[in-house]
C-alpha positions as a printed Julia matrix, in Angstrom:
117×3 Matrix{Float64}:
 -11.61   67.24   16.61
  -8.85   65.08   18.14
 -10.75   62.84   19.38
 -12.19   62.02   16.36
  -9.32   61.98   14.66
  -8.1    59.48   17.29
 -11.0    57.47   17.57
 -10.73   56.76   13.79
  -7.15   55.82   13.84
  -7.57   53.62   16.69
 -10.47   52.3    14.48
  -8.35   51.96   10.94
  -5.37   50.18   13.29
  -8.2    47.83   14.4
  -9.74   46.72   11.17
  -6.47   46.4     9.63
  -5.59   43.84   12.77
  -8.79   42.47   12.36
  -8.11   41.72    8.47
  -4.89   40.56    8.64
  -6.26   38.04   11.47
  -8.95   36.91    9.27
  -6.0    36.55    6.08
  -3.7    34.49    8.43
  -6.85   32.22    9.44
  -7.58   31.86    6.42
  -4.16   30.61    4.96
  -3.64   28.28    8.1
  -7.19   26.66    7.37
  -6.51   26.5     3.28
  -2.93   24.99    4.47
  -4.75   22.38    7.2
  -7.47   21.29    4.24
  -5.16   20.93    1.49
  -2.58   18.65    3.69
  -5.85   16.68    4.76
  -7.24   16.32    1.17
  -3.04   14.94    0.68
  -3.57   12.96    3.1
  -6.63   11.27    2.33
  -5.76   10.86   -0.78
  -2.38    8.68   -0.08
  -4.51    6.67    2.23
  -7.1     5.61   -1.01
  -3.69    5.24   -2.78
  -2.14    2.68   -0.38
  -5.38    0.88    0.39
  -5.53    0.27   -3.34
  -2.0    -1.12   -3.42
  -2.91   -3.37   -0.71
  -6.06   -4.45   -2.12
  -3.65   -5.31   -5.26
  -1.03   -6.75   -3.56
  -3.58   -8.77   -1.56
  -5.56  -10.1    -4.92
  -2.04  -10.76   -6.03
  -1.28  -13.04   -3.27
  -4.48  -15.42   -3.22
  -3.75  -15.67   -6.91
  -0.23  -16.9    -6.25
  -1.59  -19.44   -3.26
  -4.38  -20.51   -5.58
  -1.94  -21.57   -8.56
   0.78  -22.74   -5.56
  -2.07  -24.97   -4.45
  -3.24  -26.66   -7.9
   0.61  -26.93   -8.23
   1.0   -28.83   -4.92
  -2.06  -31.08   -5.72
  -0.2   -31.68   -9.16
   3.05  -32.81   -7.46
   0.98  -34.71   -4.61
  -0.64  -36.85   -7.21
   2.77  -37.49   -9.24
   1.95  -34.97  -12.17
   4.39  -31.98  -13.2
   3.49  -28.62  -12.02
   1.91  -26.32  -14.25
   4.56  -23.77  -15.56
   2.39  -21.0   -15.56
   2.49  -21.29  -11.68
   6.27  -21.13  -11.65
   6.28  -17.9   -13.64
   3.79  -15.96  -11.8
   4.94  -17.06   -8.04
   6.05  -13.95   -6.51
   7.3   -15.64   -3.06
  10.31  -17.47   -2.28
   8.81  -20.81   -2.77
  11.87  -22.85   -1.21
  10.94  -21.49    2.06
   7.39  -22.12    1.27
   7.66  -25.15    0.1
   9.65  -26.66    3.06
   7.43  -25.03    5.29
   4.37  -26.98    4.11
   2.81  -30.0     5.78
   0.82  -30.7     2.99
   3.85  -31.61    0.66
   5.67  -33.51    3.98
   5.87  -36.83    1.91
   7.47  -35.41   -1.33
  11.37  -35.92   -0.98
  13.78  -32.84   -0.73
  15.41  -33.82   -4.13
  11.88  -33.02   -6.1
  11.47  -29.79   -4.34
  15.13  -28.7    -5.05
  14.86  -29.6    -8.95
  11.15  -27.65   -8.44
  12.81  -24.73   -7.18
  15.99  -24.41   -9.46
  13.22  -24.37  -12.26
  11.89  -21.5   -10.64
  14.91  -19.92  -10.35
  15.76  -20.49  -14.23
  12.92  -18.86  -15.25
């Protein structure tokens, strides 16, 4: 009779180790999917910021462009340019070769107009 009884103690102390396992397994996995599904899911948000902030950019050089052809063949830049240029266009401006023959004084002047408006 004791050995039963000791047999199915050893037996209850057993499946309750053996369910408390399988609860802490399963609370570590829940915890390691649910910080992967975060994961994941800031990834997909930054790659669509990117993809934004890229799309944003090769509008800004397309309209910096027209705008440089403008000045290159003596015309005013378009002011729609000026308000949606989102880089420092000084910097950008000195930087270019293409605009190498347009004198410092018409860049200034195109630059304090961007930084009036």
């Amino acid at each position: 009779m004791e050995e039963i009884l000791t047999i199915a103690l050893v037996s209850f102390i057993l499946n309750v180790l053996a369910g408390v396992t399988v609860a802490l397994i399963s609370v570590k996995l829940s915890e390691y999917f649910r910080r992967r599904s975060e994961f994941r899911r800031m990834l997909s948000m930054l790659k669509n910021e990117l993809d934004e902030n890229q799309q944003k950019i090769k509008k800004d050089l397309k309209l910096l462009n027209a705008d440089l052809q403008r000045i290159q063949g003596g015309q005013e830049p378009l002011l729609l340019s000026l308000i949606n240029l989102r880089a420092d266009a000084w910097n950008f401006f000195k930087s270019s070769i293409l605009i190498s023959s347009i004198s410092e004084q018409i860049l200034e002047d195109l630059c304090s107009l961007y930084t009036l408006i």
